[in-house]
N, C-alpha and C positions, 0 to 999 in steps of 0.2 A: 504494500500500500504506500501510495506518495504522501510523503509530508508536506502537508504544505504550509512553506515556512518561509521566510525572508533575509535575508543578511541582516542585520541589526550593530551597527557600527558604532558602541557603544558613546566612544567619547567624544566621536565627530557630529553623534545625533543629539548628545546635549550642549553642544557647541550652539547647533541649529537652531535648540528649543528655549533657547534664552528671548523671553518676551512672547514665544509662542501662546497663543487666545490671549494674551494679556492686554488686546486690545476691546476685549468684550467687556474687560472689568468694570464695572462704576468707580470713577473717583470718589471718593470721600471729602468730604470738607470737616475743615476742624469743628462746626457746626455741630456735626453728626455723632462726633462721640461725647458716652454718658458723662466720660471728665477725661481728660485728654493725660493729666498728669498723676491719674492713680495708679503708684507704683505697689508694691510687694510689700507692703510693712514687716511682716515677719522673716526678717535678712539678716545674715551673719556672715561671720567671714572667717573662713581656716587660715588665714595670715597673718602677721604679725604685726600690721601696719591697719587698724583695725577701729582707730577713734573711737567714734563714740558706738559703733555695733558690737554686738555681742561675739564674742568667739566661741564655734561649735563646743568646747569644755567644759562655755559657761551654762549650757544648755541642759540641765542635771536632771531637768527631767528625762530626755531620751536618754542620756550617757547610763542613766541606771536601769533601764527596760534589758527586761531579758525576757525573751519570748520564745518557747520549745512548743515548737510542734514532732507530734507522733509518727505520721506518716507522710511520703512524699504528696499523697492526695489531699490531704488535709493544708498542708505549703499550698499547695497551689490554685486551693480552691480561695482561700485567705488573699494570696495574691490578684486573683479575677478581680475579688470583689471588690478592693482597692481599684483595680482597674476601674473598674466601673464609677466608683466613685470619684474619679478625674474628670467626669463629668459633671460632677456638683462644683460652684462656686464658689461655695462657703466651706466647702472640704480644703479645697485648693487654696483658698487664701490665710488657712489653721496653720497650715505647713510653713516649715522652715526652709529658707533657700538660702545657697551661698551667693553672694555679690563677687565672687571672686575665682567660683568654676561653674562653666555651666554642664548640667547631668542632666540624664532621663528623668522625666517627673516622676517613675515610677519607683525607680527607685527610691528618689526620695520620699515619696508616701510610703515606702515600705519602713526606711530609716525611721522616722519621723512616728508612725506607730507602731511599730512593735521594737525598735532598738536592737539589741542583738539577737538577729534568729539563729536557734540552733533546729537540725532536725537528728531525732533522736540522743546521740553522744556527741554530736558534729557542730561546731560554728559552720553556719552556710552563707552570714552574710552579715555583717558590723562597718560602724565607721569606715572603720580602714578600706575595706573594699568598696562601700561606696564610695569617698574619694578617690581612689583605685581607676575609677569606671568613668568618675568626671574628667574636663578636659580646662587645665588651665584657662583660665581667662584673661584678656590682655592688662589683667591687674589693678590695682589700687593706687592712683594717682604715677602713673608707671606713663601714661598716656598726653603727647604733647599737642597741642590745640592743633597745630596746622597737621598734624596728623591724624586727631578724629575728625576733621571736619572734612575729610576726602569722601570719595564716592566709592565704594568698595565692594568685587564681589570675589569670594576666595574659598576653595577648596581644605578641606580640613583632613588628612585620615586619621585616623584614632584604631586604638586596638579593638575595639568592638564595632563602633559604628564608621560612617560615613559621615562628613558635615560639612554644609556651604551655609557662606555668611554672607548676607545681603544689606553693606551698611549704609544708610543714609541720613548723617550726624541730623541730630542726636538720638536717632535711632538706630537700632539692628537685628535683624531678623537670623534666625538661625535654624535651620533646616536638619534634619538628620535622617539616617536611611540604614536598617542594618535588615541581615537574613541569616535564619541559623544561629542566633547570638544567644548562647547557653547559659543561662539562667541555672544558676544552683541544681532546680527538678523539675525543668523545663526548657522549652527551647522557643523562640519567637521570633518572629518577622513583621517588620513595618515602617512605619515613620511617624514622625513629629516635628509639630512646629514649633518654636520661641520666639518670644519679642521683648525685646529692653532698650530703655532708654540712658543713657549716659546722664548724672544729674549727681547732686550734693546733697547727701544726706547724714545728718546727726555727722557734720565734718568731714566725711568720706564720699569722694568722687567716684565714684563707679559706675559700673552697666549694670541696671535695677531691673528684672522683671517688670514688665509694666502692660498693661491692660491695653489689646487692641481694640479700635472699634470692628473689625474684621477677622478672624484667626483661622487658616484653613490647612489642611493636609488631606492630597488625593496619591494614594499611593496601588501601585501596580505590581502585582505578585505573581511569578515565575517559576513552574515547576522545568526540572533539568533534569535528563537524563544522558547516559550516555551509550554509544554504539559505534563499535568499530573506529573506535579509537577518535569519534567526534564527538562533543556536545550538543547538545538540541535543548531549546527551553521555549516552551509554551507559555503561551501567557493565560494563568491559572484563573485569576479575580483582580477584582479592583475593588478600594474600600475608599469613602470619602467620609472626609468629618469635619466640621467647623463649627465655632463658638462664636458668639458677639460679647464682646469688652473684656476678653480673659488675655494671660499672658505665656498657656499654653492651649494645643492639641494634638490627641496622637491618634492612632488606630497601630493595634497589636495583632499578629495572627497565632495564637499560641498553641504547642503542640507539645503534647501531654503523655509520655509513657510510649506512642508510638507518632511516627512525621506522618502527617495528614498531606495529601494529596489531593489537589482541586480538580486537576484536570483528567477526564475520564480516556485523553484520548494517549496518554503517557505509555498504557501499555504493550501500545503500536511497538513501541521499542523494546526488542529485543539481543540479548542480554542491553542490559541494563541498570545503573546504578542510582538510585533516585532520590531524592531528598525534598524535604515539603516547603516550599516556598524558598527556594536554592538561590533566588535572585530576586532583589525589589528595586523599583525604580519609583521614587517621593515627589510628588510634585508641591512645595510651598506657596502659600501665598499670604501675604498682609495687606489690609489698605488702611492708612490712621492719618490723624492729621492733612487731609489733601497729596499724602501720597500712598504709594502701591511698592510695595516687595515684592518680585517673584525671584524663585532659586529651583531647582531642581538636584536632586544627589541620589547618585545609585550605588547600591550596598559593593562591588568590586565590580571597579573600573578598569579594572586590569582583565575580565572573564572575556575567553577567547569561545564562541559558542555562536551558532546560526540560534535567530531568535525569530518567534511571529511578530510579526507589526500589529508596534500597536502604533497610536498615534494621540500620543499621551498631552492632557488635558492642566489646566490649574481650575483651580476651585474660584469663581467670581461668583458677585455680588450686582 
């Protein structure tokens, strides 16, 4: 049976897709948002250079949670529900954020309620690893004016994720993209968005979480096989999600005990090595104060593989 598939040239096609439908979007005006300058109140900073915010140490109520769960099902069902609740406003803004790395929200709801998981005799996940997991940020008064005040869009890799930075002072959007990223008793694919503002708080200059009037992530999920010594990757689903006046969004595709598989048409391929959502391609988007972010980031950039066309979208308004 013929595949029908398409060359898919990874890094040349998101070359291409810079501004791609971005012309559909509606601008925003500063008008439109509920308050342009609500940042993240609950911010701290793992640095030394720390003024007047609190240091992750000072933070005694997490530092002393210890939270064991029993079985691996039990972790992960724990974990959904957090997921789920990244959807609540008032969840997300209980939480503690660093002003000086930016991490998955998830983790840090994880951090932030239950402090150090163990499962059964095992540490699976503390402090330390969540910082581990985050990705420095361009720091704490570290930052000279004719340098933020550029237009900037730049590629990130990281050990776990993918991430492009979309800055346009005194804003910046931050996009991320991973597949197969193993989680303690689980394993995940997808993407999220971030949005921070550069501003002075309680003495300290930094990049603050801050509320869009817009927050979107449309991402595209890729099952891969292989045969005869080539790659093939299908394109499995597409998941989209956006919030109005939040300072994240993500969509997770989580795979539990065994890789789930979307695409029914995979088993065409023979021998075959298969993995559940083996490839994701993020499409970001923001629009705040009268302007628009777009970024796009794909989980490896380096994957050598014939891919189906898609002809991938951002999320407007």
């Amino acid at each position: 049976m013929r595949l029908h598939v398409s060359l898919f040239p990874i890094a040349a096609a998101l070359t291409g897709l810079i501004g791609c439908n971005s012309q559909d979007a509606r601008v925003t005006s500063a008008s439109d948002d509920l308050d342009e300058d609500r940042y993240h109140e609950k911010s701290f900073s793992w640095g030394e250079s720390s003024g007047g915010l609190p240091k992750a140490s000072a933070l005694a109520g997490i530092a002393g949670k210890q939270t064991a769960f029993a079985t691996q099902e039990e972790l992960v069902a724990a974990v959904k529900a957090l997921d789920e609740k990244l959807k609540d406003h008032a969840f997300t803004d209980s939480l503690w954020k660093p002003v000086d790395y930016a991490c998955d929200e998830l983790d840090l709801a994880v951090w932030n309620e239950y402090g150090t998981v163990r499962l059964g005799d095992s540490v699976v996940f503390d402090e330390g690893m969540l910082k581990s997991r985050c990705r420095l940020s361009e720091g704490i008064d570290q930052e000279s004016e004719t340098h933020d005040q550029t237009l900037e869009k730049k590629s990130i890799s990281m050990r776990h994720h993918q991430e492009v930075v979309d800055r346009q002072y005194p804003y910046k959007m931050i996009g991320r993209v991973w597949d197969n990223y193993d989680l303690w008793a689980y394993k995940s694919s997808g993407g999220e968005t971030q949005f921070e503002k550069r501003r002075s708080r309680f003495g300290v200059t930094a990049w603050y979480d801050t509320d869009a009037t817009r927050i979107g992530v449309r991402v595209y999920l890729f099952d891969c096989g292989d045969r005869d010594g080539l790659r093939y990757c299908y394109h499995g689903d597409t998941k989209m999600s956006w919030y109005k006046n939040d300072d994240y969004v993500s969509y997770r595709d989580f795979a539990v005990g065994k890789i789930v598989i979307h695409s029914d048409r995979l088993p065409e391929i023979h021998p075959a090595k298969l993995f559940g959502s083996d490839f994701a391609l993020s499409m970001h988007s923001v629009d705040h104060a009268g302007l628009q972010f777009r970024a796009q980031s794909i989980s490896n950039p380096n994957v050598k593989a014939e891919f189906e066309f898609v002809d991938p979208e951002f999320v407007t308004w």
